[in-house]
C-alpha positions in Angstrom: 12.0 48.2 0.0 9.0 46.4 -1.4 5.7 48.5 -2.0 2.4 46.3 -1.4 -0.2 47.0 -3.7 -3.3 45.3 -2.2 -5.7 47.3 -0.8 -9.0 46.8 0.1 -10.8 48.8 -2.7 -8.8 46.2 -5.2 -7.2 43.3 -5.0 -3.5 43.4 -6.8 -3.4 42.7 -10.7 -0.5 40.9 -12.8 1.2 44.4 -12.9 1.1 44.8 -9.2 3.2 41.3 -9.4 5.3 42.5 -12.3 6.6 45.7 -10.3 7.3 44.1 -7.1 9.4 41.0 -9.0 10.4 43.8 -11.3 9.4 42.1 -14.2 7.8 42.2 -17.5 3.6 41.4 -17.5 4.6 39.1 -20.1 7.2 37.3 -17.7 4.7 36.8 -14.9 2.5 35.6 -17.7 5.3 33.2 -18.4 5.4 31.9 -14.9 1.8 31.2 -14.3 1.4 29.6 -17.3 4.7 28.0 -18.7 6.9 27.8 -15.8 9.9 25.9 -17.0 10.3 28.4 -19.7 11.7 31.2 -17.0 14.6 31.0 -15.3 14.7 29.4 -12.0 16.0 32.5 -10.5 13.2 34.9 -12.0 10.6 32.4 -11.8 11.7 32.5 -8.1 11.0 36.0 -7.8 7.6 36.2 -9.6 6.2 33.6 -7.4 7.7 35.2 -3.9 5.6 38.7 -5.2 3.0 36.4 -5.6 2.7 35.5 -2.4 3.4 38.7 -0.9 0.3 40.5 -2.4 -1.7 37.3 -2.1 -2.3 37.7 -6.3 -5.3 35.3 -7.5 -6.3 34.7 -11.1 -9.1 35.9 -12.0 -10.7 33.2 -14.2 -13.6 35.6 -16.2 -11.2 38.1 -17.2 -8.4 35.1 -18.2 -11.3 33.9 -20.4 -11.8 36.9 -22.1 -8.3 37.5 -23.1 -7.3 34.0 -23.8 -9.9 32.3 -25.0 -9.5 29.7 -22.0 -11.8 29.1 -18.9 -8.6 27.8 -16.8 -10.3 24.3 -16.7 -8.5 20.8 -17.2 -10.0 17.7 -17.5 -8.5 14.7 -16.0 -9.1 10.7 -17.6 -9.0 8.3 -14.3 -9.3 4.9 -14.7 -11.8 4.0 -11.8 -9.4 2.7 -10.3 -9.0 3.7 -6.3 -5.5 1.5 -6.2 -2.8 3.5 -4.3 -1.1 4.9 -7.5 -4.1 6.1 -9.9 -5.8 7.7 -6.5 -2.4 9.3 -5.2 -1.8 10.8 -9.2 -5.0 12.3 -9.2 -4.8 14.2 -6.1 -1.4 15.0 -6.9 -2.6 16.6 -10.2 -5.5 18.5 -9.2 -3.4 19.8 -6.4 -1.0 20.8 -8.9 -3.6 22.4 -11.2 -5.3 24.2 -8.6 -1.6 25.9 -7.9 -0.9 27.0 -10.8 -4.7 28.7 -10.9 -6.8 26.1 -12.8 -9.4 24.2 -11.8 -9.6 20.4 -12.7 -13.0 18.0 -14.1 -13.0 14.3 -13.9 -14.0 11.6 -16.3 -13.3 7.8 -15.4 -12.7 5.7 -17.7 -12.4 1.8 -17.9 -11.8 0.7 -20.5 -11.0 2.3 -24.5 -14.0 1.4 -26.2 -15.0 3.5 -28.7 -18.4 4.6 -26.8 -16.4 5.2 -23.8 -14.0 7.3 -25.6 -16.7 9.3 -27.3 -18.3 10.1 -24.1 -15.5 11.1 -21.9 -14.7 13.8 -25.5 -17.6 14.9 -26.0 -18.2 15.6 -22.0 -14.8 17.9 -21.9 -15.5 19.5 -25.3 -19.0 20.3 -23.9 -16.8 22.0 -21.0 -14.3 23.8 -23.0 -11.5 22.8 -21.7 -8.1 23.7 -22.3 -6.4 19.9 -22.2 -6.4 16.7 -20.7 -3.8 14.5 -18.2 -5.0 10.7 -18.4 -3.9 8.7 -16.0 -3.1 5.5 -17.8 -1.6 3.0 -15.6 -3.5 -0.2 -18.1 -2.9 -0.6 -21.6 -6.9 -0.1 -22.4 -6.9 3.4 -21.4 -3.8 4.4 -23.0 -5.3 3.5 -26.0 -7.8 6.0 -25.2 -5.4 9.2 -25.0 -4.5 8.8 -28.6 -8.4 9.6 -29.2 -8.5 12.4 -27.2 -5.1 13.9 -28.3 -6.6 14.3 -31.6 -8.7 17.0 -30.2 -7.1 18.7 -27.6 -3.0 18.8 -25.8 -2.8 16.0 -23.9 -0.4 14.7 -21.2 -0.5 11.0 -20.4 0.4 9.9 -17.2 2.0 6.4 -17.0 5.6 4.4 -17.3 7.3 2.8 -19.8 5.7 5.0 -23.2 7.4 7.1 -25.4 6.2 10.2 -26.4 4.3 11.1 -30.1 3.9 14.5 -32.0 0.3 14.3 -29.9 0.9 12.5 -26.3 3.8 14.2 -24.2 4.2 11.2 -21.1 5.3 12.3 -17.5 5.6 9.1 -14.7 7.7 7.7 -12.5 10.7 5.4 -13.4 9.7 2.3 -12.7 11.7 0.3 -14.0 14.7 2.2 -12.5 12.6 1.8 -8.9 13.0 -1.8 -9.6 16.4 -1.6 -10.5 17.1 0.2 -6.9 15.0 -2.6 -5.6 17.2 -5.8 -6.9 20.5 -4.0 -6.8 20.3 -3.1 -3.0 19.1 -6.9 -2.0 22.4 -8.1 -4.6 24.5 -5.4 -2.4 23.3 -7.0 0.7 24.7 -10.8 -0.9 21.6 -11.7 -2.0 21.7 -14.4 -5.4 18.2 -16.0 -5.4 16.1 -12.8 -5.5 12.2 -13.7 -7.1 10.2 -11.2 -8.5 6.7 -11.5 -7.6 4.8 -8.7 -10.1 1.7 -7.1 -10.7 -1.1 -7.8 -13.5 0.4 -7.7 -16.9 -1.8 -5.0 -18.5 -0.5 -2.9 -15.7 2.3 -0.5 -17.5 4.1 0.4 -13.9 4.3 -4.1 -13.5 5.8 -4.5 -16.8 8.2 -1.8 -16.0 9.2 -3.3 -12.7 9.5 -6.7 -14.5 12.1 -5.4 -16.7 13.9 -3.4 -14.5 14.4 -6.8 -11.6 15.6 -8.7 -14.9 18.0 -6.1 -16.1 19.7 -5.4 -12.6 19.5 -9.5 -12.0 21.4 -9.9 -15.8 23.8 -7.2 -15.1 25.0 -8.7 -12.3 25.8 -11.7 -13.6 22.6 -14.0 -11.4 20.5 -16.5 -13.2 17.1 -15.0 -13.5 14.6 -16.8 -11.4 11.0 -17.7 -12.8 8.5 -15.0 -12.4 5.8 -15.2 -10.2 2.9 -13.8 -11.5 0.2 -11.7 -9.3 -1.6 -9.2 -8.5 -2.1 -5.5 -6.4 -3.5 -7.5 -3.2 -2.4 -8.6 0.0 -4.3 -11.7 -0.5 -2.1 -12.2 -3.8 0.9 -11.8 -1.9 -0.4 -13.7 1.4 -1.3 -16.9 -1.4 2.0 -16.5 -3.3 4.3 -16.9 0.0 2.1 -20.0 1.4 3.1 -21.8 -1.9 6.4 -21.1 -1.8 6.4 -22.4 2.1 4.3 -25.2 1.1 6.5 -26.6 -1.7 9.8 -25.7 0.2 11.0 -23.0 -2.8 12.0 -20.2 -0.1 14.5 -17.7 -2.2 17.0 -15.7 -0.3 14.9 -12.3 -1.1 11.5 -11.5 -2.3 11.2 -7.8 -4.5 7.5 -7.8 -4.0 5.9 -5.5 -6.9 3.5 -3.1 -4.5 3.8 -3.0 -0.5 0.1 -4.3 0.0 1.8 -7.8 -1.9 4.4 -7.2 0.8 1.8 -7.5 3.2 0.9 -10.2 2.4 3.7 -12.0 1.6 5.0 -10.8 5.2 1.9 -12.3 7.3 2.1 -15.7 5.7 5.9 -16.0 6.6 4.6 -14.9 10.1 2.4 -17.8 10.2 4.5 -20.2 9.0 7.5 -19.1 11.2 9.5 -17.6 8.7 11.6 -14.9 9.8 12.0 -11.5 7.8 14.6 -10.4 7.3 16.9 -13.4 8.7 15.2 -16.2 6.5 13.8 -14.1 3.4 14.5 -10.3 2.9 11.4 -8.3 1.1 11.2 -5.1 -0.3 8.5 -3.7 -1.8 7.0 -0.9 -4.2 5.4 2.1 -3.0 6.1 3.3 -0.2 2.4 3.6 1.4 1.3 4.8 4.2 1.9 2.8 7.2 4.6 0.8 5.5 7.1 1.7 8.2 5.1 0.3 10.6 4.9 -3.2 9.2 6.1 -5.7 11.2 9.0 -5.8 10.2 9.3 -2.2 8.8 9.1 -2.0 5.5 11.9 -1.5 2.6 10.6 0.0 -0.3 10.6 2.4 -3.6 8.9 6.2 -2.8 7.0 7.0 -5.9 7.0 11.2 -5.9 3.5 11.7 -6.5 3.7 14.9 -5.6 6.2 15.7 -8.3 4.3 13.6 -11.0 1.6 16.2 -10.6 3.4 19.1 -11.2 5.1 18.0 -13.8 2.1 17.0 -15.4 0.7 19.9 -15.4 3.4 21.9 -16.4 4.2 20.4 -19.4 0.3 20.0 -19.8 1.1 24.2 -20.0 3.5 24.0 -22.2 1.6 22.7 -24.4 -0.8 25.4 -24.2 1.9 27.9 -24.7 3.0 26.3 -28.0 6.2 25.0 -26.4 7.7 21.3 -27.4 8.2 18.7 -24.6 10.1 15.3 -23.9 8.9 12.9 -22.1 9.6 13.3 -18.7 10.7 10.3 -16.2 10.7 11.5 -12.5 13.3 9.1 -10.1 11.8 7.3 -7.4 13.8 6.7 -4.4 14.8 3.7 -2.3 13.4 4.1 1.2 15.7 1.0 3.5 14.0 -0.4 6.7 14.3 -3.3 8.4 12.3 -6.1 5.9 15.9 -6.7 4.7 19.0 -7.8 5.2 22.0 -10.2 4.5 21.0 -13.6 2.9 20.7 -16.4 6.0 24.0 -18.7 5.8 
């Protein structure tokens, strides 16, 4: 039977945690700090005794002994698109889990004053290392600064890892992949691609995956047709395509809001989804199922992107290696689609 410890002259130390896991110190250590070096089974245990005697870090004391004031700074790049805004609450959720607390610095861009400022404002903090969120090439460009100074963990698709910059992110182009290859299941042939900027990493991605899946099947690639993040983009895309009578089969939309858009201007034109053109699109945000119609789209696992992110951010800190780590999205079927009209 399990002892608690806390009581209300003091509040219950690593040890305390240690004895009811019945563990080392040095495992619970392990746990808070570099989780995917314990056993899932231990770690399990550690994190249940946590729990039970309501254990909190204490930041001072961690301080002293490590050297470390438990803060992480985080590189956004202004941008509040769905992606970049969900990561970063994702990650500071994350952090504040695993007992750190989190600093932001936006950045727009990778010039070198830019750069310089965002360093010298987390040096000037002291803290331990840095997750940039780099979903544009410009600020990606930027982590390879920063990683010269302290671990850093760059967020975004489609980048391999250095001996500086460990990469987390979704799969995006295997998102678009399960995008193309359910509309091909469904009998579709003429499936367009309409994508995101191009200095977007996460469009590029979905660009690749959409031709991959279309070659490996055997289809003729369609042209691509270039846009943006917007439900205008989208809305303007699909009135030219009515316009000049180019209607595909299908329509893999890069984000939902293109979908959106794409979805009212069939509306007005009297376009039926999904018996004239099927859509899916990228995502998954909120409100998607209630599109009319429903939605079909990719689930990015924002929550997941966090704590990875900050667990191999830990890693790091421990002295462990990483690999770059790709997270699977997940197709999410509504009623947007369906077989190609005959």
């Amino acid at each position: 039977m399990r002892r608690s410890f806390r009581t209300r002259a003091s509040a219950p130390s690593m040890a305390d945690v240690a004895a009811v896991a019945g563990v080392s110190h040095q495992t619970v250590s392990r746990v808070l700090n570099s989780p995917s070096a314990v056993r899932p089974e231990t770690r399990e245990r550690v994190e249940a005794a946590i729990r039970e005697l309501g254990y909190r870090r204490n930041p001072a004391a961690r301080a002293l002994v490590t050297r470390r004031t438990g803060l992480i700074g985080v590189v956004n790049p202004g941008e509040a698109r769905f992606g970049p805004a969900n990561t970063t609450m994702a990650i500071e959720e994350a952090a504040r889990e695993a007992g750190y607390a989190t600093t932001l610095a936006v950045m727009r861009d990778a010039q070198a004053t830019t750069v310089d400022a965002a360093l010298e404002f987390f040096l000037g903090l002291g803290v331990d290392g840095i997750v940039v969120i780099a979903p544009v090439t410009q600020v990606a460009a930027a982590a390879n600064e920063l990683a010269s100074q302290l671990p850093v963990v760059l967020v975004a698709a489609g980048l391999r890892p250095t001996s500086e910059l460990r990469v987390v992110g979704v799969d995006q182009e295997a998102g678009a992949r399960l995008a193309t290859r359910h509309l091909i299941d469904l009998g579709h042939r003429d499936i367009v691609h309409v994508s995101g900027p191009n200095d977007w990493f996460d469009a590029r991605s979905r660009i690749v995956g959409w031709r991959r899946e279309m070659h490996e099947a055997g289809l003729e690639v369609p042209p691509l047709v270039p846009a943006g993040w917007d439900a205008v983009d989208g809305y303007d895309v699909a009135r030219t395509l009515v316009r000049e009578h180019r209607l595909p089969t299908a329509i893999f939309a890069a984000n939902d809001l293109l979908a959106l858009g794409i979805l009212r201007a069939f509306h007005e034109a009297g376009v039926r989804v999904p018996e004239d053109v099927s859509v899916v699109g990228f995502d998954d945000t909120e409100g998607a199922g209630y599109y009319e119609p429903p939605l079909t789209t990719v689930r990015q696992p924002f929550a997941e992107v966090g704590r990875r992110a900050i667990e191999v951010l830990l890693e790091a800190l421990a002295g462990h290696r990483s690999e770059s780590r790709m997270i699977p999205p997940e197709l999410v079927v509504r009623a947007s689609t369906g077989a190609p009209r005959t």
